[in-house]
matplotlib code that plots the C-alpha trace (Angstrom):
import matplotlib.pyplot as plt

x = [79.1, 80.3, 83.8, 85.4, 88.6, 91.1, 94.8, 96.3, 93.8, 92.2, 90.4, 88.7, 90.2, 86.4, 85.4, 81.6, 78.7, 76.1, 73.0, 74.1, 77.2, 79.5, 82.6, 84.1, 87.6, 87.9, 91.3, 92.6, 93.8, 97.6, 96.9, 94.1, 92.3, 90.7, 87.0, 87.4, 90.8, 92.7, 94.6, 96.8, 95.7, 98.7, 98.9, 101.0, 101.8, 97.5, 96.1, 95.0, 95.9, 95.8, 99.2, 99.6, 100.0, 103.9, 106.0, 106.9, 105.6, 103.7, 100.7, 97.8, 94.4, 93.3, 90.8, 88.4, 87.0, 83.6, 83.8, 87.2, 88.7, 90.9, 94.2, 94.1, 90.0, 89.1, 87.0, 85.5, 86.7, 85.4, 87.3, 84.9, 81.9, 80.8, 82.2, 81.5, 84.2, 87.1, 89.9, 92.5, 95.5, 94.4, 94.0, 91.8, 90.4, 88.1, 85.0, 86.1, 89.9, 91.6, 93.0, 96.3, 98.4, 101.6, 104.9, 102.8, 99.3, 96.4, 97.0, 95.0, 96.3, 95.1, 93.3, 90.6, 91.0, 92.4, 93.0, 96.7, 98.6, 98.4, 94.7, 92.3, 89.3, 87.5, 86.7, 82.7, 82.5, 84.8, 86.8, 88.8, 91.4, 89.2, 90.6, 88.1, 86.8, 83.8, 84.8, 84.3, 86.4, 87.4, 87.8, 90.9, 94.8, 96.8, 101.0, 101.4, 104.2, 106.7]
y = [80.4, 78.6, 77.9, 74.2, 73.2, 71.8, 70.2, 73.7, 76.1, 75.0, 78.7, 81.6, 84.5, 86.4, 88.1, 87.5, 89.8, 89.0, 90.7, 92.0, 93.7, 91.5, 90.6, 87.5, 85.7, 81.9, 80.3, 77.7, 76.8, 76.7, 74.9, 74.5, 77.8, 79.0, 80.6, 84.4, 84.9, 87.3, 85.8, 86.9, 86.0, 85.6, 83.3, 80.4, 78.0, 77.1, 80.4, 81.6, 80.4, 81.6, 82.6, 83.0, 86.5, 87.2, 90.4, 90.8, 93.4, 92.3, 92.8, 90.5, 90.7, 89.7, 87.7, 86.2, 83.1, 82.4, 78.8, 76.5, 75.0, 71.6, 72.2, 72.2, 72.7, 75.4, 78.0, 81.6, 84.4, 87.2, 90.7, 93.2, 94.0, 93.8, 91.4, 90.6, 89.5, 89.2, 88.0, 90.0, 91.0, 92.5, 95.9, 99.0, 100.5, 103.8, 103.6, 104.7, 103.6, 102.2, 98.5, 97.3, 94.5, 95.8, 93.6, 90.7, 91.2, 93.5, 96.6, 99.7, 102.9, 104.9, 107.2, 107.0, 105.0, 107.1, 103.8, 103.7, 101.2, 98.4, 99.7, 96.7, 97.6, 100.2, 99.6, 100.0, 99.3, 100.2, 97.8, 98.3, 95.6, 93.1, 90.1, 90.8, 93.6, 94.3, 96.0, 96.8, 95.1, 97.2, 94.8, 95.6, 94.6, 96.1, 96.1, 94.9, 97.2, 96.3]
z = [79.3, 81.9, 82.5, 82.6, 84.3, 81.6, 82.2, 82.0, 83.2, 86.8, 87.8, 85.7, 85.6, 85.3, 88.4, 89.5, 91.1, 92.9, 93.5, 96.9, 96.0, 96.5, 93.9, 94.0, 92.4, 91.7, 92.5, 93.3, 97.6, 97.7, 101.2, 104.0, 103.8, 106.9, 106.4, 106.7, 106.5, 104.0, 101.3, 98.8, 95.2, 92.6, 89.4, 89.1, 85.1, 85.7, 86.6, 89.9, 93.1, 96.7, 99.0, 102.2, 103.9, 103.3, 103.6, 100.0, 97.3, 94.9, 92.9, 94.2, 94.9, 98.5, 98.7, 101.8, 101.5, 102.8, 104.4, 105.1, 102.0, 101.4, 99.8, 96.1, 96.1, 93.5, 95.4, 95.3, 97.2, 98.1, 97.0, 96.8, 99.1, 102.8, 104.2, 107.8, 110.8, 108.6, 110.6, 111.7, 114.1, 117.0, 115.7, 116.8, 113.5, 113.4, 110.4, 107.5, 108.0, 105.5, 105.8, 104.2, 103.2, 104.9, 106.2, 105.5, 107.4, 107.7, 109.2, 109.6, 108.2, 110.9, 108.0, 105.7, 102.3, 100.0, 97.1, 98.2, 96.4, 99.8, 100.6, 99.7, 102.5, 104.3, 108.2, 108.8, 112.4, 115.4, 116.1, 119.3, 120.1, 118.3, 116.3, 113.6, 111.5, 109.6, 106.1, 102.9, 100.4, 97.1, 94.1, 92.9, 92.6, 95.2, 95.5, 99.4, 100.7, 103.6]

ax = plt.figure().add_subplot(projection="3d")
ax.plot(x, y, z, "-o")
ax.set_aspect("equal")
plt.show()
């Protein structure tokens, strides 16, 4: 069954898998969203919608879209799987490190992911000083931390 868009629902809340391993979200763009950045996903009176990075704690899942995306478009996010040259801070990661959602942006925990409550990827490639990291997203809700 496919799912339609109705006056007071605008995004599934079923998560889909593709062949490759990958697990994606649908929501809705609070705003402009820029291709491969991390977003938060929350849930607003029509379902899911996308937030900004903020230092706050709450439950979310974060989510990557794959291309840009107008404000208001409906869209699919990736939130589980390889995804490559996610952007980042400037951060120097070690494989295997975990990546969090900590005082509002990605930081690495300087330790392998252990499923912490901020963890929400694994590093797969050194990253040293880099703007981007290649990772493994974990398809899960998270509480960011600050």
């Amino acid at each position: 069954m496919t799912f339609e868009r109705t006056s007071t629902q605008y995004a599934t809340f079923e998560w889909r898998y593709d062949s490759d391993g990958n697990v994606w979200v649908q929501a809705q763009a609070h705003g402009a969203l820029t291709a491969k950045t991390p977003y938060l996903v929350i849930n607003n009176e029509f379902g899911q919608i996308t937030s900004a990075q903020s230092d706050c704690t709450i439950y979310c899942l974060v989510g990557v879209p794959p291309a840009a995306a107008a404000s208001a478009a409906i869209d699919w996010l990736q939130i589980g799987g390889y995804c490559a040259s996610m952007i980042t801070p400037a951060l120097t990661v070690s494989v295997g490190h975990a990546l969090s959602m900590y005082d509002g942006v990605v930081t690495d925990v300087a330790a392998d992911y252990t499923g912490a409550s901020a963890e929400f990827a694994v590093n797969v490639t050194l990253t040293a000083g880099g703007t981007t990291c290649n990772a493994m997203l974990v398809p899960r809700y998270i509480l960011t931390t600050t």
